[in-house]
C-alpha atoms as one frame of an Amber mdcrd trajectory, in Angstrom:
protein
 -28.552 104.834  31.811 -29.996 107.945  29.760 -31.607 107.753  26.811 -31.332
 111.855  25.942 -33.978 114.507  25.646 -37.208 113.707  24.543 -38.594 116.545
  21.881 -41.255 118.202  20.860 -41.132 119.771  17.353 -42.801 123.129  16.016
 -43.383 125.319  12.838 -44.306 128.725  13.332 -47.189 129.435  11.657 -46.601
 133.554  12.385 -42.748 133.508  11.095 -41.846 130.219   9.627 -39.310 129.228
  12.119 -38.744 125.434  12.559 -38.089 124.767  16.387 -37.923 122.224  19.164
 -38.512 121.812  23.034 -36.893 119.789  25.173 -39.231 118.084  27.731 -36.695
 119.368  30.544 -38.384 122.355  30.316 -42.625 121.751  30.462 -43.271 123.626
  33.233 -41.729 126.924  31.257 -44.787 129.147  30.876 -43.106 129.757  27.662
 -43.119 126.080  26.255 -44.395 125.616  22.761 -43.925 128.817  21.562 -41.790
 130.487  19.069 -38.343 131.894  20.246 -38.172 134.234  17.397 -41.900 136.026
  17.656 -43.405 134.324  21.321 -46.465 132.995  18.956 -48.199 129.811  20.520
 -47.669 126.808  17.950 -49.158 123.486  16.961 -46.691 120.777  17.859 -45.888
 119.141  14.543 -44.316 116.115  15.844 -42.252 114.467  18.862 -38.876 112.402
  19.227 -40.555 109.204  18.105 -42.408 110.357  15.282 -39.633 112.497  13.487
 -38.069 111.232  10.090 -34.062 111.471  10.906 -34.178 113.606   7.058 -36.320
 115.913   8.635 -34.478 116.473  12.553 -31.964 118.683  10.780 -34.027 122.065
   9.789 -35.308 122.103  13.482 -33.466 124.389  15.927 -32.936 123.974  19.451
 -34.796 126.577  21.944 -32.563 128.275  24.119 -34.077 129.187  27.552 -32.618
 132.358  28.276 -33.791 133.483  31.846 -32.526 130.231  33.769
């Protein structure tokens, strides 16, 4: 049984970008950070604490060098 990826949500305080990390992917050195400008964010919220209004204007991260 699977109960799906467990997220971790981000604004970009550098370039405004709403994004999210899956936990599949912690030990990136990159985690956290913005795919559009590579700033280092404050994590805004996780799986369990996101309104379902709000999981829509969060993109997904796409890890490009695996």
């Amino acid at each position: 049984m699977s109960w799906g990826a467990y997220w971790m949500y981000y604004d970009c305080k550098n370039c405004g970008t709403h994004y999210r990390w899956t936990l599949d992917y912690l030990s990136d050195p990159d985690f956290g950070r913005c795919p559009n400008c590579g700033e280092e964010n404050v994590l805004v919220a996780e799986s369990k604490d996101l309104k379902p209004e709000d999981a829509g204007k969060y993109a997904d991260y796409i890890v490009t060098q695996y």
